[in-house]
C-alpha positions as CSV (number, residue, x, y, z in Angstrom):
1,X,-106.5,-115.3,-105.5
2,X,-103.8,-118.2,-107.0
3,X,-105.7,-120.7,-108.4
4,X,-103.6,-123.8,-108.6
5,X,-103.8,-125.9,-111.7
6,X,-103.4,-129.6,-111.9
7,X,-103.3,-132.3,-114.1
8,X,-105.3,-131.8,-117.8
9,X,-106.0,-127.9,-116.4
10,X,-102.2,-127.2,-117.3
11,X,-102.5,-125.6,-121.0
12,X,-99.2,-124.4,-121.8
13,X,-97.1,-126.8,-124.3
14,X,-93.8,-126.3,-122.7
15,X,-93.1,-126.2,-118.8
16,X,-90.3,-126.7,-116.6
17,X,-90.9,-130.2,-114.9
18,X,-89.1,-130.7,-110.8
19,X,-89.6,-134.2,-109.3
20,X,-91.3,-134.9,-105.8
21,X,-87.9,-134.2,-104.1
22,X,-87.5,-130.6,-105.9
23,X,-85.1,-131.5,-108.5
24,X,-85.0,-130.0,-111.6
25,X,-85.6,-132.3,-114.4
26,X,-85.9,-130.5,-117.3
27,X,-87.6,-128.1,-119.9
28,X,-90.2,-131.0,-121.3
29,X,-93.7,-130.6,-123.2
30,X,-97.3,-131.1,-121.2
31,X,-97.5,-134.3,-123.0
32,X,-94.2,-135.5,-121.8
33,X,-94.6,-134.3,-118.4
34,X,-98.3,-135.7,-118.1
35,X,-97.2,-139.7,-119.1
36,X,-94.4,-138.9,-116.3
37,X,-96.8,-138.4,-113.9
38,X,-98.7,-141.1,-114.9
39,X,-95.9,-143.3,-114.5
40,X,-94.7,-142.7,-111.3
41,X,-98.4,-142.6,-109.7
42,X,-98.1,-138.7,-109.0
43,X,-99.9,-135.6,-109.8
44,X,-98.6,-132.5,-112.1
45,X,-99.1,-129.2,-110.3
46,X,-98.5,-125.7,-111.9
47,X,-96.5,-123.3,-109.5
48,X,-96.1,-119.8,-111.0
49,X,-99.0,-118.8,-113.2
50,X,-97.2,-116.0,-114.5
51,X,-93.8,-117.2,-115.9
52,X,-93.4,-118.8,-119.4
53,X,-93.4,-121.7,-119.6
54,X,-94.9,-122.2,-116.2
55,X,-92.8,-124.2,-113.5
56,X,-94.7,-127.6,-112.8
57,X,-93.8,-129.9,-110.0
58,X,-94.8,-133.8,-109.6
59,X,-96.6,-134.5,-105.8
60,X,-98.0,-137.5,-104.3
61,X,-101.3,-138.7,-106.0
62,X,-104.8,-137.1,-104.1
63,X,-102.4,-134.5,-102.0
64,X,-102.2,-131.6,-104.8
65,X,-106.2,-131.4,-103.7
66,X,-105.5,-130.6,-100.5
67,X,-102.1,-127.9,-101.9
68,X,-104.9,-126.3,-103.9
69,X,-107.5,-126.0,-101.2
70,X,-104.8,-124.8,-98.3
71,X,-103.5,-121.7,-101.1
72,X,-107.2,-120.7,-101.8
73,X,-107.7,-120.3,-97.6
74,X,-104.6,-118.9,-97.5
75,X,-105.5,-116.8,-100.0
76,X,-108.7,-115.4,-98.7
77,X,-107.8,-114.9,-94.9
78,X,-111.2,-115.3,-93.7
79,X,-111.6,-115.7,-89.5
80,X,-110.1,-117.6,-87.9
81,X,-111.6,-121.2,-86.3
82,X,-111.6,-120.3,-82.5
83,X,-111.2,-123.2,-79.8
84,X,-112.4,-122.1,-75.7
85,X,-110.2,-123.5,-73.0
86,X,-111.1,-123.1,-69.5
87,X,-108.7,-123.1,-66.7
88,X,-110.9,-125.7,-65.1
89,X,-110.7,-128.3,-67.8
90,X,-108.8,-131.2,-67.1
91,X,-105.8,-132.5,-68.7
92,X,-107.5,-134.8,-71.1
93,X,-110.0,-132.5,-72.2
94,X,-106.8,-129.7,-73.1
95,X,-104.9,-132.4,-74.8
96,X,-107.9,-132.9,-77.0
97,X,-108.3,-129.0,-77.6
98,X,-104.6,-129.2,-78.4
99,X,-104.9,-131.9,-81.4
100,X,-108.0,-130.2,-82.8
101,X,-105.8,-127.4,-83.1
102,X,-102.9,-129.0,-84.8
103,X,-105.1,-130.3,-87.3
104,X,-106.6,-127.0,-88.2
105,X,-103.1,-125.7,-88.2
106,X,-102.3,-128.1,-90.3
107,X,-105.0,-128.0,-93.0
108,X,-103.7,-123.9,-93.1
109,X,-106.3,-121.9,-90.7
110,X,-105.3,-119.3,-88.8
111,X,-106.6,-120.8,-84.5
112,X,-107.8,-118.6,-82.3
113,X,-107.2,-119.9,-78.7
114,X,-109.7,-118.1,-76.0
115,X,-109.3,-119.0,-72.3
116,X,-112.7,-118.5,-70.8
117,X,-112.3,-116.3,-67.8
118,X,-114.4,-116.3,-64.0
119,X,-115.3,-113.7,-62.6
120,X,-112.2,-114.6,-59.7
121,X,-110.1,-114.5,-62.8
122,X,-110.6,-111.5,-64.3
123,X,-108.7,-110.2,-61.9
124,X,-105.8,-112.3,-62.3
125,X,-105.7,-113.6,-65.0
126,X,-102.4,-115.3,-64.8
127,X,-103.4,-119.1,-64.7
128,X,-105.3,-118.7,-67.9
129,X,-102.4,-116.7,-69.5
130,X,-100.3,-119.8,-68.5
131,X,-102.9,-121.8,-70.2
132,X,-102.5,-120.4,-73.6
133,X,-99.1,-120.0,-73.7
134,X,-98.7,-123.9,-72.8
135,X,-100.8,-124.3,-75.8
136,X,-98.8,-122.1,-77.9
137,X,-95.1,-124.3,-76.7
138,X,-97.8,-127.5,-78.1
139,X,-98.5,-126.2,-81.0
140,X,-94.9,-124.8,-81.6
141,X,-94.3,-127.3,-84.7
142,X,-97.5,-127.0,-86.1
143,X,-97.7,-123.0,-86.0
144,X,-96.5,-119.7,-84.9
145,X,-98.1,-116.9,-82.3
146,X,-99.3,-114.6,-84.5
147,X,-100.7,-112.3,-81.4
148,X,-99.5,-113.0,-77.9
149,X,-102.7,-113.1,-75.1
150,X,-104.7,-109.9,-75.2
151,X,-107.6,-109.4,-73.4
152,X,-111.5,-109.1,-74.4
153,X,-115.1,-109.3,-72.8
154,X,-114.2,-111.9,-69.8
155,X,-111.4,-113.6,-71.8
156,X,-107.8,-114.1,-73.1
157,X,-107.1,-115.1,-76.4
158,X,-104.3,-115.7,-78.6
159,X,-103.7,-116.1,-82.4
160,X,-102.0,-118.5,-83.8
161,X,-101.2,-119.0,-87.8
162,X,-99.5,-122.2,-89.9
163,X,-96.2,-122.1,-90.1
164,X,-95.2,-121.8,-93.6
């Protein structure tokens, strides 16, 4: 697993510094590139591990936290957070499945979306198929079907990952 390094963790003397916007700026020494950040109220985060000297990019002060902890999920996989719908729920109560969805979407976790089905249901299951895939056009910005609906134990469920 990539472990990202930021700030005083960055040991190499030389990197290869890029702005907030991507920009290049140039081949500068920690030192340098650690009053820069200073300056401009940002963080310094190490990209590659491997290259020398290491690539380094300046982002918003507190966010290269939350970079570090979104690669290390990433990184591990780990099950994914599930969320139940019913077909019975109202509106208001999907809406608010929907935005707990785009926020673990967001934060990088891989949403498993189960429609609970009756026992009516099971035999067609089309309403709650609709369900999901209403979800899935929702949560289009925020992530990608990783596995369309598929059936299991009284219920249809659907992955969905971050898009990257």
């Amino acid at each position: 697993m990539a472990r990202v390094l930021i700030n005083e963790q960055i040991v190499a003397d030389e990197v290869w510094l890029y702005d907030e916007n991507g920009a290049e700026l140039n081949l500068v020494s920690r030192v340098a590139a650690l009053a820069r950040a200073r300056e401009s109220g940002c963080d310094f985060v190490q990209d590659e591990v491997f290259s020398s000297p290491p690539r380094c990019h300046l982002v918003p002060r507190g966010s290269a936290a939350g970079l570090a902890a979104r690669a290390e999920r990433i990184a591990a996989g780990g099950p994914p957070k599930e969320i139940r719908v019913g077909t019975a729920m109202g509106t208001h109560d999907v809406e608010t499945r929907c935005r707990q969805a785009a926020g673990l979407l967001d934060k990088g976790y891989t949403v498993k979306l189960t429609a609970r089905l009756s026992k009516a249901e099971r035999a067609n299951p089309a309403k709650a198929r609709a369900l999901l895939e209403g979800l899935a056009r929702d949560l289009a910005e925020e992530g990608r079907v990783e596995r369309k609906p598929f059936g299991e134990s009284g219920a249809l469920s659907m992955l969905l990952a971050p898009r990257d």
